[in-house]
N, C-alpha and C positions, 0 to 999 in steps of 0.2 A: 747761599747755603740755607738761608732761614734762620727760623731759629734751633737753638742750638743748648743742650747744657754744659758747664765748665767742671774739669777736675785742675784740684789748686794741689800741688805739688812742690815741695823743698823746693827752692833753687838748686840745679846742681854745681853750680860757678854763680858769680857777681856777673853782672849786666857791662859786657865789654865799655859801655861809654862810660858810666855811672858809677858802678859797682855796687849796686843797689843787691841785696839780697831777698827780696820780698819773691814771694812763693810764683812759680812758673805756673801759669796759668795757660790750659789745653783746653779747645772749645772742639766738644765732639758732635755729633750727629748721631744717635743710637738710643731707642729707648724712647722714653716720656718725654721729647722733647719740650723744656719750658722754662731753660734758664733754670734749672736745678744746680745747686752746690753739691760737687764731691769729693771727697779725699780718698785715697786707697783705700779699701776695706769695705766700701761701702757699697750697697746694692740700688740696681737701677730700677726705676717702675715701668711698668707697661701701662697704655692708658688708648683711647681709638683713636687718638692723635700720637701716637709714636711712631720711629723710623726703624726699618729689621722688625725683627720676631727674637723673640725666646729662644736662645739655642743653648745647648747642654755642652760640657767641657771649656777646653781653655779656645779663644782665640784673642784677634788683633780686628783694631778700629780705626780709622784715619782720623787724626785730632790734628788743629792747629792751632799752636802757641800765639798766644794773646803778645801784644805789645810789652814792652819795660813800661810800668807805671809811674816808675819817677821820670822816663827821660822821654820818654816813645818809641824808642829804636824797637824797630817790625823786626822781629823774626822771621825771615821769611822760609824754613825749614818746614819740616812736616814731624807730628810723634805718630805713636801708634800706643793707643790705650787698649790695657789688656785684661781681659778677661776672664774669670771660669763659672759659666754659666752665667748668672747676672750680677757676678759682685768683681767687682774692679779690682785688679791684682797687682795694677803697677802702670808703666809706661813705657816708652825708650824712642830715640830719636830713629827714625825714618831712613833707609838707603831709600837709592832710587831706584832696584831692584824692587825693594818691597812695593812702593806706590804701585809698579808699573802691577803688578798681582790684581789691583782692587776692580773692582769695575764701576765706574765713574759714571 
């Protein structure tokens, strides 16, 4: 994947092992890639190292959820970080309907 920046998101549940509630952590690909922190609301940069272009209106991005930090238990799920134009509106967990849409 490379690299990559994160959006830190609520938990929506406790960590099946652990119950740890610390913020669900999505590693996307989109944008200024550099290891950037973001939380909902917040806008992406452009830079001549970024991944995609600038698009206008709402869409969706392939993220995947980071480890439990307190236990390690892998997610191995997919979200989809969402968009309208360059400012991050949310998230939501992945069918395999939606992956199958992306081109990889």
């Amino acid at each position: 994947m490379g690299v990559y920046d994160r959006l830190f998101v609520p938990a929506p549940s406790p960590c099946p092992r652990c119950g740890s509630r610390e913020d669900l952590v999505i590693q996307f690909h989109f944008g200024d890639v550099y290891l950037h922190t973001f939380r909902v609301g917040d806008t992406i940069a452009w830079s001549d190292r970024a991944k995609g272009s600038p698009r206008t209106g709402r869409f969706e991005v392939p993220g995947y959820p980071e480890w439990c930090r307190q236990c390690g238990l892998d997610d191995e799920g997919f979200c989809l970080v969402q968009f309208d134009g360059d400012v991050i509106t949310g998230y939501r967990r992945a069918t395999e309907a939606d992956m199958e849409t992306f081109d990889w």
